[in-house]
SEBA-90208 format. One record per residue (C-alpha): residue number from 1; x, y, z; residue in three letters. Coordinates in nm, 3 decimals. Layout:
  num        u        v        w  residu
  NUM        X        Y        Z     ALA
...
This chain:
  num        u        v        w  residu
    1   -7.666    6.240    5.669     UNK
    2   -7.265    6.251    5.557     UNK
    3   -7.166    6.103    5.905     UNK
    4   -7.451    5.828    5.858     UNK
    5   -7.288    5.692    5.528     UNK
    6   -6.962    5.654    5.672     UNK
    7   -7.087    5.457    5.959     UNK
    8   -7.247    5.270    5.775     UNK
    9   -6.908    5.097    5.566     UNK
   10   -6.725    5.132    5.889     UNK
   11   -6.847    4.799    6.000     UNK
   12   -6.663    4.639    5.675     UNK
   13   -6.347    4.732    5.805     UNK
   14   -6.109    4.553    6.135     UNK
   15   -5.849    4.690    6.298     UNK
   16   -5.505    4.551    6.269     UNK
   17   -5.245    4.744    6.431     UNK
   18   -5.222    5.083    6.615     UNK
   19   -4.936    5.339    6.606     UNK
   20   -4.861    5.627    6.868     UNK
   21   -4.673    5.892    6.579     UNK
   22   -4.739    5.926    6.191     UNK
   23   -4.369    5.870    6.110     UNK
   24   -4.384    5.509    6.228     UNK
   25   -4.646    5.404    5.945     UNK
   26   -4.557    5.625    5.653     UNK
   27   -4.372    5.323    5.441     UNK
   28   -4.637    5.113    5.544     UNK
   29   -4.901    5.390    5.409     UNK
   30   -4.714    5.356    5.066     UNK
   31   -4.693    4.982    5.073     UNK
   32   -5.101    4.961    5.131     UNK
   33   -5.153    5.217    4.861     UNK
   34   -4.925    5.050    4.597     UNK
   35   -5.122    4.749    4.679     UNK
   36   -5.467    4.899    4.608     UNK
   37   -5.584    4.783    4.963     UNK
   38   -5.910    5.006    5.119     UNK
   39   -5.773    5.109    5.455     UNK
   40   -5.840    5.416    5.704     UNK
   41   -5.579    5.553    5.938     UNK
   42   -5.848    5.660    6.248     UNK
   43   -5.702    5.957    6.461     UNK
   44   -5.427    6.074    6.218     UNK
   45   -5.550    6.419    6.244     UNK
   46   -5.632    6.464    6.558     UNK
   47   -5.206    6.328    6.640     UNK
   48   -5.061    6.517    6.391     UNK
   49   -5.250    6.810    6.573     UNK
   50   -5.189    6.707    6.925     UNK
   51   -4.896    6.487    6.907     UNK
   52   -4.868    6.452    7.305     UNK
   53   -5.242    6.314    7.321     UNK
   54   -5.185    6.015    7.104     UNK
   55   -5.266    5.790    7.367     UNK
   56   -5.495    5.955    7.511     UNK
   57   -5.734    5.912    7.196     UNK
   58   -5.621    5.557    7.138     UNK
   59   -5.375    5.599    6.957     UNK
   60   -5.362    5.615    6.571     UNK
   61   -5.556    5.326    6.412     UNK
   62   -5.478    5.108    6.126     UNK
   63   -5.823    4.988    5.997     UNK
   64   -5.853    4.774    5.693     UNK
   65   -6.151    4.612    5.509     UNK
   66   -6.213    4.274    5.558     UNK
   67   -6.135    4.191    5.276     UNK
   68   -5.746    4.322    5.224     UNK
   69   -5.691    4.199    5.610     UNK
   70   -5.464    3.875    5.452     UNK
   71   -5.228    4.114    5.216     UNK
   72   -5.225    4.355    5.486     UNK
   73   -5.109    4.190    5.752     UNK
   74   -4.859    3.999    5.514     UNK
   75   -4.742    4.388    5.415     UNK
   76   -4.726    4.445    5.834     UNK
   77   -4.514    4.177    5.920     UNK
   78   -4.279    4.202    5.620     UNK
   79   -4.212    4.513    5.761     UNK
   80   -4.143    4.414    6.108     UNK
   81   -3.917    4.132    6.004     UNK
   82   -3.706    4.282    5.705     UNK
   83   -3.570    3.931    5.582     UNK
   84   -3.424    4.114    5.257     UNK
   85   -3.193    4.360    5.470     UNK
   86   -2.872    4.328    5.485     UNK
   87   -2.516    4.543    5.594     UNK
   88   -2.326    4.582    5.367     UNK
């Protein structure tokens, strides 16, 4: 019944990028909480467990609701192009 009611809301949600370890999304895991945006990190357990079979489930999942996908994949790509960074 549980497993049912998840599946259910699963449908409401895309997936937008894909990771191999949990250290390369933590700051991004901050970033979507501060921003109040419903996401789901599929396989995080299962890698943190068995690190060496990360690809061999897929890989760690970002999935995000529909309806965050815009903020989220602003939040995303600020991250992979750190404008604001600078040597000093």
């Amino acid at each position: 019944m549980r497993y049912s009611f998840i599946f259910k809301y699963m449908k409401d949600f895309q997936l937008i990028a894909i990771f191999t370890f949990p250290s390369e999304y933590t700051v991004l895991q901050h970033l979507l909480q501060q921003a109040n945006l419903r996401f789901i990190f599929q396989n995080e357990t299962m890698v943190s467990v068995l690190p060496f079979h990360s690809n061999a489930v897929g890989g760690i999942r970002l999935l995000v609701h529909q309806n965050d996908i815009a903020e989220a994949t602003e939040i995303l790509n600020n991250l992979n192009n750190p404008s604001d960074l600078r040597i000093v």
